[in-house]
C-alpha positions as CSV (number, residue, x, y, z in Angstrom):
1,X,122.5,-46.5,-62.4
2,X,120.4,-48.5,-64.9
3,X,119.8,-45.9,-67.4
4,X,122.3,-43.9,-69.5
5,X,121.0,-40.9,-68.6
6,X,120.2,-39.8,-64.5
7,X,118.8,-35.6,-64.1
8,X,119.8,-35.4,-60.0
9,X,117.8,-33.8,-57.2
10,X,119.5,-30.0,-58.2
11,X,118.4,-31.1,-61.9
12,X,121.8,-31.4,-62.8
13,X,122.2,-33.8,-66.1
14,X,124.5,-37.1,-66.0
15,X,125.2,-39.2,-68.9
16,X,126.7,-42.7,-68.5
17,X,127.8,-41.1,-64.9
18,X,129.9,-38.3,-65.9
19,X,128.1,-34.6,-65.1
20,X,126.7,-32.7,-68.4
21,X,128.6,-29.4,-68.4
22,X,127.7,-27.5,-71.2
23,X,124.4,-25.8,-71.6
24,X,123.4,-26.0,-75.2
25,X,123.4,-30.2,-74.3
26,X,121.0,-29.9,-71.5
27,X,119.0,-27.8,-73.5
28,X,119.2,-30.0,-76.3
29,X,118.2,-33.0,-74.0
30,X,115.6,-31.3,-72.0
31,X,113.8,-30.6,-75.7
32,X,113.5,-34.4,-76.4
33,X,112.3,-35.0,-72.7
34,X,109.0,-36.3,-72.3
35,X,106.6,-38.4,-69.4
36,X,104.5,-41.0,-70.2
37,X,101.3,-41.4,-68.1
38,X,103.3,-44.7,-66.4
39,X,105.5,-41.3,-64.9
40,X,108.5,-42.6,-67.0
41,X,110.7,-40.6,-68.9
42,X,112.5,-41.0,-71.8
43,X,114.7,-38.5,-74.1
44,X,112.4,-39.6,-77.8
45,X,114.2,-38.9,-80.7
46,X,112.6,-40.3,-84.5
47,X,114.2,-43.5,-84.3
48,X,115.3,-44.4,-80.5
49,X,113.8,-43.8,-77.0
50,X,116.1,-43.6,-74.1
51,X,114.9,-44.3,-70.5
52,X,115.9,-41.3,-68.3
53,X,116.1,-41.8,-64.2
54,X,114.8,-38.3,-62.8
55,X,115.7,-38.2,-58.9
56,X,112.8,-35.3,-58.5
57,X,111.9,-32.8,-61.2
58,X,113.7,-32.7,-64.5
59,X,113.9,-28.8,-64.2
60,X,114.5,-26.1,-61.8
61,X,113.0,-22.5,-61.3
62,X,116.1,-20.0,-61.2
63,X,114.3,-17.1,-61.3
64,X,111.1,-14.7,-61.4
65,X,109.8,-12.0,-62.4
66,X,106.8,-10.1,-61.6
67,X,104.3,-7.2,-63.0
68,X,102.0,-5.7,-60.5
69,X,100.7,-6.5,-57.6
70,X,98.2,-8.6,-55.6
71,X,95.1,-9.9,-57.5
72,X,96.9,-8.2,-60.5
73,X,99.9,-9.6,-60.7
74,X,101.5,-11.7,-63.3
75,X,104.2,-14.1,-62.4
76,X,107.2,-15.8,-64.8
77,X,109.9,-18.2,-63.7
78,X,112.9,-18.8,-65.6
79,X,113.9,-22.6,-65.9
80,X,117.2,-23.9,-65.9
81,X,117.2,-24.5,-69.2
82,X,116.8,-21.4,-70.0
83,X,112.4,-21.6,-70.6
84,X,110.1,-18.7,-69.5
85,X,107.2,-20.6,-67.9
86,X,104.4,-18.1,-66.8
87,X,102.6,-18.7,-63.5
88,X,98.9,-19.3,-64.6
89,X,96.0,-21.7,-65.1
90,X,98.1,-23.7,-68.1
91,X,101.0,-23.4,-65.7
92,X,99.8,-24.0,-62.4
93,X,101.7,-24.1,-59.2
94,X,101.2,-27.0,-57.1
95,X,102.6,-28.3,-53.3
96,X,104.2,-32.0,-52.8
97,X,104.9,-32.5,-49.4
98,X,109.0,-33.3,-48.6
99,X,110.5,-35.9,-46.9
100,X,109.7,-33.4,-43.5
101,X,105.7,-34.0,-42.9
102,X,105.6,-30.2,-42.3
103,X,107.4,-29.2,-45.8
104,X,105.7,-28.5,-48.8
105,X,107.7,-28.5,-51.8
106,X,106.4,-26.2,-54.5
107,X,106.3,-27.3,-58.4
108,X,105.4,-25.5,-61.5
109,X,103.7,-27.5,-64.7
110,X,106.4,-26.7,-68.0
111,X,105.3,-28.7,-70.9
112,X,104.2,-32.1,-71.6
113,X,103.6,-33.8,-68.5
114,X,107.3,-32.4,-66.9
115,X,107.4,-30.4,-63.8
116,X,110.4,-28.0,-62.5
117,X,110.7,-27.3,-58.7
118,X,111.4,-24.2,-57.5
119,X,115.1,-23.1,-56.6
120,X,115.4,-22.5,-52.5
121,X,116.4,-18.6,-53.6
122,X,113.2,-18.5,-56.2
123,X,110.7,-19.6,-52.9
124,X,112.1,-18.0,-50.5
125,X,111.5,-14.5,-53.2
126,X,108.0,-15.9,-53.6
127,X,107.2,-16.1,-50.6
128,X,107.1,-12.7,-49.7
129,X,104.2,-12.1,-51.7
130,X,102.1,-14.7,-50.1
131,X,98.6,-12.9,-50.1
132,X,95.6,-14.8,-48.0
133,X,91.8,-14.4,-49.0
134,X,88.9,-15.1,-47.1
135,X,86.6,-18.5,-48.4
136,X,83.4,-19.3,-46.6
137,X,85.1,-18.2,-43.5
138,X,88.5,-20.0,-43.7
139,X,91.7,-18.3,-44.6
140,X,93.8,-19.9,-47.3
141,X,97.3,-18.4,-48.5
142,X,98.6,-18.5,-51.9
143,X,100.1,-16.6,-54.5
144,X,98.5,-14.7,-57.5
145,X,99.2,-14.7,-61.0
146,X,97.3,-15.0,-64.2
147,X,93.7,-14.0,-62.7
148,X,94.3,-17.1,-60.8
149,X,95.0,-18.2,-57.0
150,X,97.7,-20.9,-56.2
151,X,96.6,-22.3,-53.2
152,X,99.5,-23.3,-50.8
153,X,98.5,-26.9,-49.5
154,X,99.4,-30.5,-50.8
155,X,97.9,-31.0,-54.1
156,X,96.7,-33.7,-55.6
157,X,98.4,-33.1,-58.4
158,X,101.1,-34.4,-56.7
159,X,100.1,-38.1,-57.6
160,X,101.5,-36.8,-61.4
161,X,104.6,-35.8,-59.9
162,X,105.7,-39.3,-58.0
């Protein structure tokens, strides 16, 4: 491990190899957490930057929440930090596809250039309120929040994730 600080694939936090337990830390680190547009990230305090190895996505989706229904609907998540992030057009959802060529692996848009993925227990929620609409004759599924339709297809907004 090169840097001091490693976030895993479950977005658990490591410093110098030993696991982060307590909350308030992560929640501290995850604050100073930022991307730059090389898709490096680094934990910026006023007078040192540390390098931080990300396996995936820095956070995680634990939960949601909804209010109404279909083209109505509004749509939050709940990070593992502790964040409410609401699903909408400053927050979009997007689809990476996973190391199976048929998986799609969805992703939400935080804060400043960092992503969370969504738990396996959050999607599989979600995706009972997969809706489909009718374009120019071809059927796309997605979900709806905000006024807004989250296709479900590879995005390529997924370049910003890599």
């Amino acid at each position: 491990m090169k840097n001091e600080f490693y976030i895993d694939k479950n977005c658990d936090w490591y410093f110098r190899g030993n696991k982060v337990e307590q909350q308030e830390m992560i929640c501290l680190f995850s604050s100073l957490l930022s991307m730059d547009k090389n898709g490096s990230y680094y934990l910026c305090c006023p007078e040192n930057r540390s390098e931080v190895t990300v396996a995936d996505a820095p956070f995680m989706m634990t939960e949601f929440f909804r209010c109404g229904c279909g083209e109505n609907q509004n749509i939050s998540f709940k990070t593992n930090i502790d964040e409410i992030v609401p699903l909408d057009k400053d927050h979009p959802m997007v689809f990476k596809k996973g190391s199976n060529e048929d998986e799609l692996i969805p992703y939400v848009f935080v804060k400043k250039g960092l992503w969370a993925k969504l738990s396996r227990k959050v999607f599989y929620a979600l995706s009972e309120l997969v809706d489909k609409r009718d374009v120019c004759d071809k059927i796309e599924y997605g979900i709806w929040s905000g006024g807004q339709f989250f296709k479900i297809e590879e995005s390529k907004k997924c370049r910003e994730l890599s």
